[in-house]
C-alpha positions as CSV (number, residue, x, y, z in Angstrom):
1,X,1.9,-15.6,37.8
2,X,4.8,-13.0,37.0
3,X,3.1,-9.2,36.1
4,X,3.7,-7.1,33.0
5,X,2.8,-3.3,33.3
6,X,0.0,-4.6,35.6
7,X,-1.2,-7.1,33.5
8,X,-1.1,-10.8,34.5
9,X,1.8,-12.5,32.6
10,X,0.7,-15.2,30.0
11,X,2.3,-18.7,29.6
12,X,4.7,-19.6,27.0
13,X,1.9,-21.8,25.5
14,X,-0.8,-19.2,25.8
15,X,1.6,-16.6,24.4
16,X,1.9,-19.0,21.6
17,X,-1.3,-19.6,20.9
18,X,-1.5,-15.6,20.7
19,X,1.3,-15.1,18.0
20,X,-0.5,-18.3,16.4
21,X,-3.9,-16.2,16.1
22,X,-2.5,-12.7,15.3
23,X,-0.5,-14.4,12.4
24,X,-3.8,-16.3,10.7
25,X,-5.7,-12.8,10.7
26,X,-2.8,-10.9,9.2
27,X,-2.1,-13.7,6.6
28,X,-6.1,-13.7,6.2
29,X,-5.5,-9.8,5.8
30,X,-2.9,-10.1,3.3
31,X,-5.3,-12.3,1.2
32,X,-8.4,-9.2,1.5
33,X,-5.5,-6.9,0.5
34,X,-4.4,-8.8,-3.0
35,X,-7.9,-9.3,-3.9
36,X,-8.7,-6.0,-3.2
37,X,-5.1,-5.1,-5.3
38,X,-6.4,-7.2,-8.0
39,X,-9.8,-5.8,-7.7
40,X,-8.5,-1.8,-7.8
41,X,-6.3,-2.5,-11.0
42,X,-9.4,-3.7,-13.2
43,X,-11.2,-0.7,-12.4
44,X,-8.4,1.4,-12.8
45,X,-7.5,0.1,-16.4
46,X,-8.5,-3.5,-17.1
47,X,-5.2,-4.4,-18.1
48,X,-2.8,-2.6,-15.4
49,X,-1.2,-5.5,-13.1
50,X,-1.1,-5.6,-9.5
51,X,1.9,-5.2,-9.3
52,X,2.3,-1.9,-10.7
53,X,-0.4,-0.7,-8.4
54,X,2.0,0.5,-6.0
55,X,4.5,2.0,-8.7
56,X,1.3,4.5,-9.9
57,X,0.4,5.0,-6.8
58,X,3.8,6.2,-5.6
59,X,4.2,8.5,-9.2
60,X,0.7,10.0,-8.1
61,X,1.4,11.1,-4.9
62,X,4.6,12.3,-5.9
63,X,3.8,14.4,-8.7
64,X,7.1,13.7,-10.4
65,X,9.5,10.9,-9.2
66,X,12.4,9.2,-10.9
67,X,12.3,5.7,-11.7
68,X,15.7,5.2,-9.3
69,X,14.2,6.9,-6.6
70,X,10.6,4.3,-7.1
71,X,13.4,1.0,-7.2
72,X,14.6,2.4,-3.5
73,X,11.3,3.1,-1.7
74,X,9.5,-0.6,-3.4
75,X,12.7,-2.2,-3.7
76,X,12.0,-3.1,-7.0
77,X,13.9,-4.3,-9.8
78,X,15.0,-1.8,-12.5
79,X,14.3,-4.3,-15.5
80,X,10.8,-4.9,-13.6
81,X,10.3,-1.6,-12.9
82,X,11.3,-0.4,-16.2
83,X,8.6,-2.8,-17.9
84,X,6.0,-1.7,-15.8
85,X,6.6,1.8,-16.6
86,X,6.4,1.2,-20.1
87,X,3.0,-0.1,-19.6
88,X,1.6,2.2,-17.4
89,X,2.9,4.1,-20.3
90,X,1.3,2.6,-22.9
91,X,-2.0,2.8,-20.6
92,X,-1.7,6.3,-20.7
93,X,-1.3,6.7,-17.2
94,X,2.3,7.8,-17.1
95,X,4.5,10.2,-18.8
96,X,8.1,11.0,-18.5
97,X,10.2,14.0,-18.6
98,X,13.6,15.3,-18.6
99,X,14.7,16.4,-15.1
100,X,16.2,20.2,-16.2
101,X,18.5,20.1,-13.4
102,X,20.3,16.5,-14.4
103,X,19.2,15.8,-18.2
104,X,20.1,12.0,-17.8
105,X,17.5,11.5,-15.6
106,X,13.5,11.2,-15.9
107,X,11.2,12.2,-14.0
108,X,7.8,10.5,-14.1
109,X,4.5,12.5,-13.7
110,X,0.9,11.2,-13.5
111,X,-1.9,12.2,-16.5
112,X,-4.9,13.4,-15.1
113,X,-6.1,10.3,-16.7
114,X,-4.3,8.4,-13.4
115,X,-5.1,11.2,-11.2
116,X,-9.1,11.0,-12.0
117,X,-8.9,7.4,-11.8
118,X,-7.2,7.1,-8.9
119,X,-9.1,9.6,-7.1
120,X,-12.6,7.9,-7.9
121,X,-10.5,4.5,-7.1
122,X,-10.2,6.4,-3.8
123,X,-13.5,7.4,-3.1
124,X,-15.1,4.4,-3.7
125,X,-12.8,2.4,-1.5
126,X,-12.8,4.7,1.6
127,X,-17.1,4.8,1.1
128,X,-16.5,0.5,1.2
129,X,-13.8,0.6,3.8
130,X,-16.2,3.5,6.1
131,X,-19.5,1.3,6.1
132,X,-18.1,-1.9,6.8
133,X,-16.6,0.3,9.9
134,X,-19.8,2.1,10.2
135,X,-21.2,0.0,13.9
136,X,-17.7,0.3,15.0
137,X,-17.0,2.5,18.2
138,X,-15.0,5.2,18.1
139,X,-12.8,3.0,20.5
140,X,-12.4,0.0,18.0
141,X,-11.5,2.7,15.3
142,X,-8.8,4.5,17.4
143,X,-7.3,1.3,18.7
144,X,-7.1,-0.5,15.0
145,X,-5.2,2.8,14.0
146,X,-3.0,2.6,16.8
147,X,-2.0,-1.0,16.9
148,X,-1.7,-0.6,12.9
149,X,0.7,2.3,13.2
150,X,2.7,0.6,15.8
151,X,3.1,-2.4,13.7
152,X,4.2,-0.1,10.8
153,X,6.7,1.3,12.6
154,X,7.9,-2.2,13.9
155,X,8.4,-3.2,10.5
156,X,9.9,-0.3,9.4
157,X,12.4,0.0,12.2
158,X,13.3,-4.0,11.8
């Protein structure tokens, strides 16, 4: 067999069998992540949608963001976008105001009603995510962040 950075090569087949195995545990990933999603917005405000998860969370961190500048970094819709703001709104969880150096635009802050939610929100899920972690080695946890981070940066530079 051929070697890779001395590692013994794999087969086509056993290489495909690989990608076949690392795709089920992401898609079974993705599936933790929505019900988590789902799970995050009805503690945050029973009637906030999944969807607009990200959109508060982005406004959050931000601390002031326009709704052009959320539509680039989600690549969202601006009818979409525009609805969810609206609700978040309506929610309470959102406010907008005049950009004073270009009056046609809107920036959108958090309350501290988000801020508090989001930041128990927070909490909570890092004490969940920490004790199901908690027998991991320190090993397991730096390898996880590394081969996480690489395939963040894979996906972002596609």
């Amino acid at each position: 067999m051929d070697t890779m950075n001395g590692r013994v090569a794999s087969t086509s087949a056993e290489r495909a069998e690989l990608y076949e195995a690392a795709e089920q545990q992401l898609l079974d990933f993705i599936a933790v992540i929505a019900r988590t999603k789902r799970e995050v917005a009805a503690r945050m405000e029973h009637r906030l949608t999944t969807a607009a998860l990200p959109v508060l969370g982005l406004v959050v961190r931000s601390k002031g963001i326009s709704q052009s500048e959320i539509c680039d970094r989600l690549l969202i819709d601006k009818a979409a976008l525009s609805r969810m703001v609206t609700k978040l709104e309506e929610l309470g969880l959102v406010t907008r105001e005049v950009d004073p150096d270009d009056r046609r635009v809107s920036q959108l802050l958090p309350t501290e009603l988000a801020v508090t939610r989001r930041r128990e929100w927070l909490h909570n899920w890092r004490l969940d995510l920490r004790a199901r972690m908690e027998q991991w080695s320190d090993d397991d946890l730096g390898a996880l962040t590394t081969l996480i981070g690489r395939l963040n940066l894979d996906f972002d530079c596609a």
